[in-house]
C-alpha positions in Angstrom: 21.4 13.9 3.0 17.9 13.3 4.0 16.4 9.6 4.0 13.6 9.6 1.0 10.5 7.2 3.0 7.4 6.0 0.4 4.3 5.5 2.4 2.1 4.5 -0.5 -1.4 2.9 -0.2 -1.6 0.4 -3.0 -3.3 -3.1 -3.5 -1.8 -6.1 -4.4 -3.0 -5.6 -8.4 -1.3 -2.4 -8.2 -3.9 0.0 -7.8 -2.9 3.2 -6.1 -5.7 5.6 -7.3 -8.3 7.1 -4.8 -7.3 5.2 -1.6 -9.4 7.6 0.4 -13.3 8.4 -0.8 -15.5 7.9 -3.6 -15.1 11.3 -5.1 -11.2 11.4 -4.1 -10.1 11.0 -8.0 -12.6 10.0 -10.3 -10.5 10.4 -13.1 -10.7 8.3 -16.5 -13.9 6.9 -14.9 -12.0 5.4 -11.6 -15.7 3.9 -9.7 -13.8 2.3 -6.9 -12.5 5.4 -4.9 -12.6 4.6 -1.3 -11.0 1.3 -1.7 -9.0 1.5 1.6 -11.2 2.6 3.4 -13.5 -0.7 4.9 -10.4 -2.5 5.1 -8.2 0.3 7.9 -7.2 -1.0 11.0 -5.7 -0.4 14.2 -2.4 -1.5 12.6 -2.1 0.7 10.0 -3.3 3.8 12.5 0.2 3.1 14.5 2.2 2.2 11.8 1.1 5.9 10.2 1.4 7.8 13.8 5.3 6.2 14.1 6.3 7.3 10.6 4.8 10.9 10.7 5.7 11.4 14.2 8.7 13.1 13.7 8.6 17.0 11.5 8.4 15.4 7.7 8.3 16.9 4.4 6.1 16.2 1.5 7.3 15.4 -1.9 3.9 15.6 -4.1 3.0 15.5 -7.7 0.3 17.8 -8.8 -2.6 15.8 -8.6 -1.8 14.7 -5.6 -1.2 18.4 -3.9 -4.2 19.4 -5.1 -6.3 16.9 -3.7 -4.5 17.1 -0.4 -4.7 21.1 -0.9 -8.6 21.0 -1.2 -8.7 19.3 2.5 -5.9 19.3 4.6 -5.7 23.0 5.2 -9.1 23.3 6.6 -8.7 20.0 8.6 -5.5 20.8 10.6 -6.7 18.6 14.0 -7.1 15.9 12.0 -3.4 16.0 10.2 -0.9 13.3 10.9 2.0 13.5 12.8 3.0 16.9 14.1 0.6 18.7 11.3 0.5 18.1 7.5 0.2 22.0 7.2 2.9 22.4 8.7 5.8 20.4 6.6 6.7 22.2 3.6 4.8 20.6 0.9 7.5 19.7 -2.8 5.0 20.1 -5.9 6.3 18.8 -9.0 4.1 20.0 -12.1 4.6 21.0 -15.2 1.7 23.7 -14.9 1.0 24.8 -11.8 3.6 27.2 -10.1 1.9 28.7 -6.9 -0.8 28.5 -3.9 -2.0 29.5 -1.1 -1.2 26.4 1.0 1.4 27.4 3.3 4.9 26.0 3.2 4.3 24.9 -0.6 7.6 24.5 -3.5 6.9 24.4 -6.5 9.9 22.4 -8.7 10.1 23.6 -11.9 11.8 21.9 -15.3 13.9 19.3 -14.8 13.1 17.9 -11.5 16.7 16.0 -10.5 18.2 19.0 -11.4 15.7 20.9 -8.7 16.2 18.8 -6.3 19.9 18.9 -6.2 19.4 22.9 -5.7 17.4 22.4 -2.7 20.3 20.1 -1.2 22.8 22.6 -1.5 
């Protein structure tokens, strides 16, 4: 079995929402989207380059995928690690079932239960 690693961007009042730019996820009137971004370092630059190094997989709920679908796949050279377009992308949702984005899964229903299909 696979190690499952959490790289999550979060601040110390728990906020995980639109780490990257204003208009990232505005949602229920979020104003502070960009958070992270005045506070990146060097630090974090290598800690992300170590972790994504290696070939990785994404496991992404559907918010999530489709922010990282509207940018990632026209902003290859920019991807981390050996190419976020490249890894095959796990999409849990309720609602949404396909895309264009390659290398994308889509679980369906009850998502333990996918998940121990995929291991077999």
């Amino acid at each position: 079995m696979r190690k499952l690693i959490v790289l999550s961007f979060i601040t110390v009042d728990g906020v995980i929402q639109a780490p990257g730019g204003p208009l990232e996820d505005t949602s229920g009137g979020f104003p502070y989207g960009g958070w992270q971004a005045p506070y990146l370092e060097e630090v974090l630059d290598k800690v992300l380059d170590e972790e994504l190094r290696d070939p990785f997989d994404l496991l992404l709920g559907r918010k999530t995928f489709g922010i990282f679908a509207s940018y990632w796949p026209s902003h290859a050279e920019q991807g981390p690690g050996p190419g976020i377009n490249d890894a095959t992308k796990y999409v849990v949702s309720k609602t949404l079932t396909s895309h264009e984005w390659k290398k994308s899964v889509f679980l369906k229903g009850e998502v333990a239960e996918e998940v121990r299909k995929l291991k077999q």
